[in-house]
C-alpha positions as CSV (number, residue, x, y, z in Angstrom):
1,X,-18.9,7.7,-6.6
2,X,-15.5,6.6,-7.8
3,X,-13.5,3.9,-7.4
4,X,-9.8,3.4,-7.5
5,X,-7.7,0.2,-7.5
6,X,-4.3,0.6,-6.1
7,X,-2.1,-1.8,-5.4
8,X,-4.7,-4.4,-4.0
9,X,-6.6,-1.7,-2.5
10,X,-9.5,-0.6,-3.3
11,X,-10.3,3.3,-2.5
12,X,-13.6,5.0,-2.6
13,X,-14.0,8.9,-3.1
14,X,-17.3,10.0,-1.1
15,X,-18.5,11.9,-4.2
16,X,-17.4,14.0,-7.3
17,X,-18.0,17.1,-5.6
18,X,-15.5,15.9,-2.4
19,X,-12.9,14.7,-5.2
20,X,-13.0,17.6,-6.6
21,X,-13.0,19.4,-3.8
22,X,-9.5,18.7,-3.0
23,X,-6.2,18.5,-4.8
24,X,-5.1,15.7,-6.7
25,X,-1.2,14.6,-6.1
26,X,-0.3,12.5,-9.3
27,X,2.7,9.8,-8.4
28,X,4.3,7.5,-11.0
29,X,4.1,3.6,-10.2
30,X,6.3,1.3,-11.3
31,X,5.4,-2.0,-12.5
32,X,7.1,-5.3,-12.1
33,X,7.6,-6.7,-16.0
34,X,7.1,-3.4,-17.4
35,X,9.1,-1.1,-18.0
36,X,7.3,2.1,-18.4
37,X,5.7,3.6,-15.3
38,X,2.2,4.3,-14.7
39,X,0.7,7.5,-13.2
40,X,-1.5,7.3,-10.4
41,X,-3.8,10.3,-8.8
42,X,-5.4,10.3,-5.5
43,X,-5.8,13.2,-2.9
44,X,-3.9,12.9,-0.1
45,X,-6.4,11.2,2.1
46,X,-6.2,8.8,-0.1
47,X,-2.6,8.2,-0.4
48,X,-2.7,8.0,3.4
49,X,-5.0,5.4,3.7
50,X,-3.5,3.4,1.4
51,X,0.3,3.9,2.6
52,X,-1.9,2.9,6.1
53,X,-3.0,-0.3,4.6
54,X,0.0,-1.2,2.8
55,X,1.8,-0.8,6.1
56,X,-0.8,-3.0,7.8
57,X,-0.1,-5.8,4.5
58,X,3.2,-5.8,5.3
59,X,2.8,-6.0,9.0
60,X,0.4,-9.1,8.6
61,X,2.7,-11.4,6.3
62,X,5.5,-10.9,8.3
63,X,3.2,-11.9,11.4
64,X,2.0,-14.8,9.5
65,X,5.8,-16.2,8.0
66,X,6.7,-15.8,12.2
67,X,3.6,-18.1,13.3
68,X,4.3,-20.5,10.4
69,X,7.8,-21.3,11.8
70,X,10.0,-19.2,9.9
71,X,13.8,-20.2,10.0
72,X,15.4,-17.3,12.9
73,X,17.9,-15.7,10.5
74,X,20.1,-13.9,13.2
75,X,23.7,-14.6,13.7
76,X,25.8,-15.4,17.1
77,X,24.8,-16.9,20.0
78,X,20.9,-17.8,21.0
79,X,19.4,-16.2,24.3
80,X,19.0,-18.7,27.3
């Protein structure tokens, strides 16, 4: 079994015969603080699921920053 750390999450291939199974899409990541990229290979399950979960991330702390009494930043009138 492999394991792969992306961004925060953490993605498990069911075996080296399913990894190899199917095709590898290679990406370049960019780092804050650095300026040369890193390449990153997953199959595309996997860079669906974690696209999914980065999604849900985002999703969450902007949930959270809402609950926690975030300023409202829009302009013009309030609703009644």
């Amino acid at each position: 079994m492999s394991l792969i750390l992306i961004s925060g999450i953490l993605l498990m291939s069911a075996g080296a015969q399913d990894a190899s199974a199917e095709k590898l899409i290679c990406r370049r990541e960019y780092v804050v603080g650095s300026r040369l990229p890193r390449r990153v290979c997953l199959t595309k399950k996997q860079w669906e699921d974690a696209e999914t979960q980065a999604r849900i991330n985002k999703d969450n702390a902007i949930n959270s920053a809402d609950r926690n009494g975030r300023p409202d930043t829009t302009f013009g009138p309030k609703p009644l």
